[in-house]
C-alpha positions in Angstrom: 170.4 -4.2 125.8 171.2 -1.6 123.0 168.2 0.1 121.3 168.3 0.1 117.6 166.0 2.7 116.1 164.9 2.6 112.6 165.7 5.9 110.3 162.1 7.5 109.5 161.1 6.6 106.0 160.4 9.6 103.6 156.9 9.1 101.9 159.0 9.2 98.1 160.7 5.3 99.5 157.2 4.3 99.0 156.2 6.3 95.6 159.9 4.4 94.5 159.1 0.9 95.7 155.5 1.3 94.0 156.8 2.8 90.2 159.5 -0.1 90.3 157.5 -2.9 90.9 154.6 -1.1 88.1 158.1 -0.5 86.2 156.5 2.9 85.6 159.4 6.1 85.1 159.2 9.1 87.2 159.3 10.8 83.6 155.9 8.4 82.8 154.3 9.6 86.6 155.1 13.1 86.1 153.1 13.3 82.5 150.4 11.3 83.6 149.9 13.2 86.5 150.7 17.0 85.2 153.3 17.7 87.4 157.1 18.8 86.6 159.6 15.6 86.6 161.7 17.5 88.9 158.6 17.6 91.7 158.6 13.9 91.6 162.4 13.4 91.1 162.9 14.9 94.5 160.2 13.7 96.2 161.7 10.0 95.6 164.8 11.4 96.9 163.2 12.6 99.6 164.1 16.1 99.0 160.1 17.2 98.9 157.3 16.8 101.2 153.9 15.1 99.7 151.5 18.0 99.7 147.7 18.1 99.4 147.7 18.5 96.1 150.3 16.2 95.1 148.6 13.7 97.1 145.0 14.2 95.3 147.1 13.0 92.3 149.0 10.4 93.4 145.8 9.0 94.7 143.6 9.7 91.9 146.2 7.6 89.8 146.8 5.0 91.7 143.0 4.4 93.0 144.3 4.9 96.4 142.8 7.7 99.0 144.8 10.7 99.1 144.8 10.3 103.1 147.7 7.3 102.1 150.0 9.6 100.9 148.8 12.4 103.7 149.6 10.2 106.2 152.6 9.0 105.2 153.8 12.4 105.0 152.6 13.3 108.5 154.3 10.0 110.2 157.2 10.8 108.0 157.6 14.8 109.7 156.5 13.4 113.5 158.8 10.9 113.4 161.3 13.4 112.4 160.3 16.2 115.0 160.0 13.3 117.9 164.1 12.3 117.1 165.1 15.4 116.9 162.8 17.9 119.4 161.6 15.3 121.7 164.6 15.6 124.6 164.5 19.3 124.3 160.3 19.3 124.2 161.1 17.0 127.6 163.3 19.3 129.3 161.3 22.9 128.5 157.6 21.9 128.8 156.1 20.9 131.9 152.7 19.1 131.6 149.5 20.5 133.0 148.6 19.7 137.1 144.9 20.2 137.1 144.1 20.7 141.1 140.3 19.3 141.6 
């Protein structure tokens, strides 16, 4: 049986999926938000991690908690670290024996 693994999704698929079914611009989210276009332009590409403050916004705007967007971003970089460390992090560490 072959394993298929799903690519990680970056926390800007989301933002896209959510201004294209408001049919709201990234031009539009970037005003209304007081951020530069170009921070919002690349995190949609995926270019740009969701950051604290970033998040505040996004959730302030959206009436969502800022822990959405905090957590997507966290999933988002684990999953990452797990495909790419996790074989290496295997082979190097070797778990605690506690002897009772």
């Amino acid at each position: 049986m072959t394993k298929y693994r799903i690519a990680p999704a970056h926390p800007g698929v989301y933002l896209k999926e959510l201004l294209d079914e408001l049919k709201i611009s990234q031009y539009r989210l970037a005003q209304d938000l007081g951020v530069p276009a170009m921070r919002i332009s690349h995190l949609v590409h995926g270019k740009r991690p969701v950051t604290a403050e970033l998040a505040l916004r996004l959730g302030r705007y959206f009436g969502q908690s800022p822990r959405y967007w905090m957590n997507l971003q966290s999933r988002y970089d684990m999953d990452i670290a797990e495909d790419s460390l996790s074989e290496q992090v295997a082979r190097e560490v070797h778990p605690l024996t506690v002897v009772v």
